[in-house]
Every structure is written in C-alpha cells, then in structure tokens.
N, C-alpha and C positions, 0 to 999 in steps of 0.2 A: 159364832165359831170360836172355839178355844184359841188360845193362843198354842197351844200341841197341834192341834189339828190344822191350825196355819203354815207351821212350819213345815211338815209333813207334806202338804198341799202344793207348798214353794218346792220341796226337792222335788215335790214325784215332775213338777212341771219343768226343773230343770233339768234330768236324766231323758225326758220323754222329749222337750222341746228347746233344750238351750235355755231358759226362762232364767233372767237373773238378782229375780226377786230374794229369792234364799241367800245370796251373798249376804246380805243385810243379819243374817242369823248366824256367820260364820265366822271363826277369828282368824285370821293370815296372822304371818310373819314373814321378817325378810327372804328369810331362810324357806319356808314352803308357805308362798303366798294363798290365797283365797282360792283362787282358777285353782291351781295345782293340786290344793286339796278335795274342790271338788272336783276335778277331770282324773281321779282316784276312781271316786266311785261310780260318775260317770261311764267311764271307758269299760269297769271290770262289770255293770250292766248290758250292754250293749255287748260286750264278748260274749256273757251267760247266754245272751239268747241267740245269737250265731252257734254260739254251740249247741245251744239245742236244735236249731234248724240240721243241723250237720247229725247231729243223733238222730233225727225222726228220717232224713234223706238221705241215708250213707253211699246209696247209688248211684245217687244225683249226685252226687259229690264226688264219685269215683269220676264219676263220666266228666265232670266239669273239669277236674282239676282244681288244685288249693287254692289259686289265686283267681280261676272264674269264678270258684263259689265262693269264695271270700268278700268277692264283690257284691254277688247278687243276694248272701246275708247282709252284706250292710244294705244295701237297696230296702229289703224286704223289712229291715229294723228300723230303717228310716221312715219310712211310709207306715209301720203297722205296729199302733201300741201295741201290749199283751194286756188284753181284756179279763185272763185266767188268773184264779190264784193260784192254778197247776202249771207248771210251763210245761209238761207234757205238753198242753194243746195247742203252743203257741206255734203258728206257722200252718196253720188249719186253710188260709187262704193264698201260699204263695204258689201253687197251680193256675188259680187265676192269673198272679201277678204274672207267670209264664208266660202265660196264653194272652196277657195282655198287653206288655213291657214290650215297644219297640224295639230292644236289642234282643229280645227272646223267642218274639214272637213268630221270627222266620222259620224257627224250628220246633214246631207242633210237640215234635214227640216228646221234648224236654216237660211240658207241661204233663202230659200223659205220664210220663215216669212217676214224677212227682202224686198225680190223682194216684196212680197205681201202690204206690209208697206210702200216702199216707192214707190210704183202705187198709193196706195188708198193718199196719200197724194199727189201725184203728178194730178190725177183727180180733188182732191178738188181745185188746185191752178190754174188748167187750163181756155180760155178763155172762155169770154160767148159767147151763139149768141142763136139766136132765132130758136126755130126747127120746122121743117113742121108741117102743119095741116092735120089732113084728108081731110079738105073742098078743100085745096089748090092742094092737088094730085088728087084729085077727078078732076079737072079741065082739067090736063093734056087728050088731045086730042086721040083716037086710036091707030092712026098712028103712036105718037110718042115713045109711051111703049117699043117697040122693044130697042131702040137705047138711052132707058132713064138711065142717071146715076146719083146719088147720091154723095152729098156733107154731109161728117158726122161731129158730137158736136166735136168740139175740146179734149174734157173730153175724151172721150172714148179709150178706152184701154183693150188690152188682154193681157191673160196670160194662161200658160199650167201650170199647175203644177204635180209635182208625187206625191206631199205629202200633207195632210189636214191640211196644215197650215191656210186656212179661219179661219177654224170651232176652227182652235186654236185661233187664232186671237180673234173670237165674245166670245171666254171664258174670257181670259185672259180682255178685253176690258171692257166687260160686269160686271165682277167681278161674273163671274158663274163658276159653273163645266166647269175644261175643259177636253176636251178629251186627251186620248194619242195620240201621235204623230204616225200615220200608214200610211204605203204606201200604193198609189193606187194601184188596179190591172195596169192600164192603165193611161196615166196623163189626167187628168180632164182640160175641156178649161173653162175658165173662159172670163167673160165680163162684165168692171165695168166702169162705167159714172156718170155725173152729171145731176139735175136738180133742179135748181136753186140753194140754200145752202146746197142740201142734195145729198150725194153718195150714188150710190147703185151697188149691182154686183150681177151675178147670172149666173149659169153652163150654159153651151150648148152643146146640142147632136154634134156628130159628124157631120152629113147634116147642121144643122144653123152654124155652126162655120166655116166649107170649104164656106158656100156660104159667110157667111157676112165677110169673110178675102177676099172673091175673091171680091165682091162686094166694098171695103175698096182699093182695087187695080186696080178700075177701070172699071171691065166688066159691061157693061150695062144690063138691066134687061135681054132681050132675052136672051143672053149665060147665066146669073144665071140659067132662068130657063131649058135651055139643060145642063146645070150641075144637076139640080134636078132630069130632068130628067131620065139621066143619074144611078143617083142615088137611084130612088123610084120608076122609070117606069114612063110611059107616062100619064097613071090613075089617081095617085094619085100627081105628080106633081103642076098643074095647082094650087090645092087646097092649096098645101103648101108654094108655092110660095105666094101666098095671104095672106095667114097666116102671115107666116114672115114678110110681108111688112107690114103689118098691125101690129104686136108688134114690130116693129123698128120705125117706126114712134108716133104709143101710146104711146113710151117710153123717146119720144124725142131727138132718136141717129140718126136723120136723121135733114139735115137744109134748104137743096134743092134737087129740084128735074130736069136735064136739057137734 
C-alpha cells in the first residue's frame, strides 16, 4: 500500500469511526491543535449527510421536527457508512432503521413515510424511454395476443402499505391539513411512475395489482387473462382485461409490446 493510499485509509477511518491513526499525519499547534483540525472535517462530513438525509425526506422532517430529526440523522450517520460515490443514495436504508429503532419503532407509519419518500424520489430519478402507443399495439396481429408480453417504464414501482402515509405525505408536502396517522383495514397497493418530469401514483384494486405484478413477471397476456378469469368469471373477464391494457398503456407504464 502506498504511503497516499495510507493516509487516505487513516482519514476515511477517522470521519467513519473516530480512528486515531491519521493524527500521526497531521501537524497541530497550540493555537488549533490536531483534534480541532480534524473535528473540522469531521463534523462538516457528518452534517453533509444529515443533509442529505433531510433533502431525500423533507416530510419526514416536516413531521418530526428539527431537533427529532436532527437526532434520528445522527442515529442513522452513526450506524450507516455511505457506500455511494453519489450521496443522492445515501439513506436508502433508514425505513428499515424506522421500523427497527426501539424509539421509532412504536410508530409504524414513520417508516412507511419514509419507504413512500424514498420510491417517490427514486421514480423521479429513474431512466427514461419512450412508452407504447395505442396506434403501435393496435398493430400487434391476432395470433400473437395469446403469447404477448410487456416491457415496462423503468420509473415504475409498487408499494403495499398498512398505513395512510400518502395522504400524509400530500399534507405535509402541500402545506395543507394533514390527516392523522390511521391504519388500514387491509394494506392498500400502491403504483407510482413517471412521465416525463412529472410523478404520479395511485391505488389498485386487488385484481389490477395481482395481474400487473404477474404481468411485471413475465406471464404473457393469455395467462393474465386466465388469472382474470380466474378471478371475475369468464363474463366479465375479457372486458377487464382491455380495460387494464388500455390504462397501462394511456399511462405510459408500458414500453413494448413482444
């Protein structure tokens, strides 16, 4: 190992862990001793990625307050290198640490906020690509429908949740009333994508969300529709099945169709 590569090795260990090997590379004086110079760069690390936890969670931060989530950043800094050479992504697991953290953990929905927070952020960042037309599926031949499968937006993303953290979310976001925090009867699926600069997300019955999860894994249209069938009878199937395809493609969460 170089002796560069040493020294480098000693800071990252003393920002990440207190390590006081790197002192040995540092000059004090009376005037700004060793510690002081490095509890400089120290401290102004550790704020960088509190802030960024506060940038990627603004609502979870509304909701907390400055000085709960002041804390529950350092918590989360303290426990969680940044593995990224982006720190957009850093903070990718404090929903977990929500849902796991003794002092957090009595209130479910603060994690959920958080999962809901960093999707909706994660959607916006996702790639582009251009999505089906109706003109363009209109083309697809007879024949082929049975054994047609679906290529979806990148953006797109689900979520279950038990608790009405959206509806917290567009409060706190919006600067409106917001609701209290209530559990579902049942956890509610959720579907949220992009198009073009704008996110959007919105529930799904239980029938759209088994089929567009099974559809997202591959079954080609025919077995969708024996799962609708399945589901809604032979009757009413055929129709719904159209339906769906037709607001998955209106919506732009479809990109081919093969």
């Amino acid at each position: 190992m170089s002796a560069l590569a040493r020294v480098q090795g000693d800071f990252q260990d003393h920002l990440l862990r207190g390590g006081a090997a790197v002192e040995a590379h540092v000059l004090g004086t009376a005037r700004v001793p060793v510690a002081t110079r490095l509890g400089v760069y120290a401290g102004a690390y550790r704020s960088r990625l509190a802030e960024a936890l506060e940038n990627s969670y603004p609502a979870l931060a509304k909701l907390l307050g400055e000085a709960d989530f002041h804390a529950l950043a350092a918590e989360y800094v303290r426990t969680h290198d940044s593995p990224y050479f982006s720190i957009r992504y850093y903070g990718d697991e404090l929903p977990e640490l929500l849902a796991e953290h003794s002092e957090y953990a009595a209130a479910p929905v603060l994690a959920e906020l958080a999962r809901w927070e960093w999707t909706m952020t994660d959607v916006f960042d996702a790639a582009d690509a251009t999505a089906l037309t109706h003109a363009e599926l209109s083309r697809v031949s007879p024949e082929q429908w049975a054994g047609l499968r679906f290529t979806w937006h990148p953006s797109l993303r689900r979520l279950a949740l038990s608790w009405n953290a959206p509806q917290i979310w567009q409060g706190l976001t919006a600067d409106a009333e917001r609701p209290q925090a209530s559990l579902n009867a049942a956890p509610v699926e959720w579907l949220l994508w992009r198009q073009e600069l704008t996110t959007y997300f919105r529930s799904l019955g239980a029938t759209e969300a088994a089929a567009l999860d099974a559809a997202r894994n591959g079954w080609p249209f025919g077995e969708l529709c024996e799962l609708l069938c399945w589901k809604l009878g032979e009757a009413d199937a055929p129709a719904h099945a159209a339906r769906l395809l037709r607001d998955w493609v209106g919506s732009g969460l479809i990109t081919s169709a093969a």
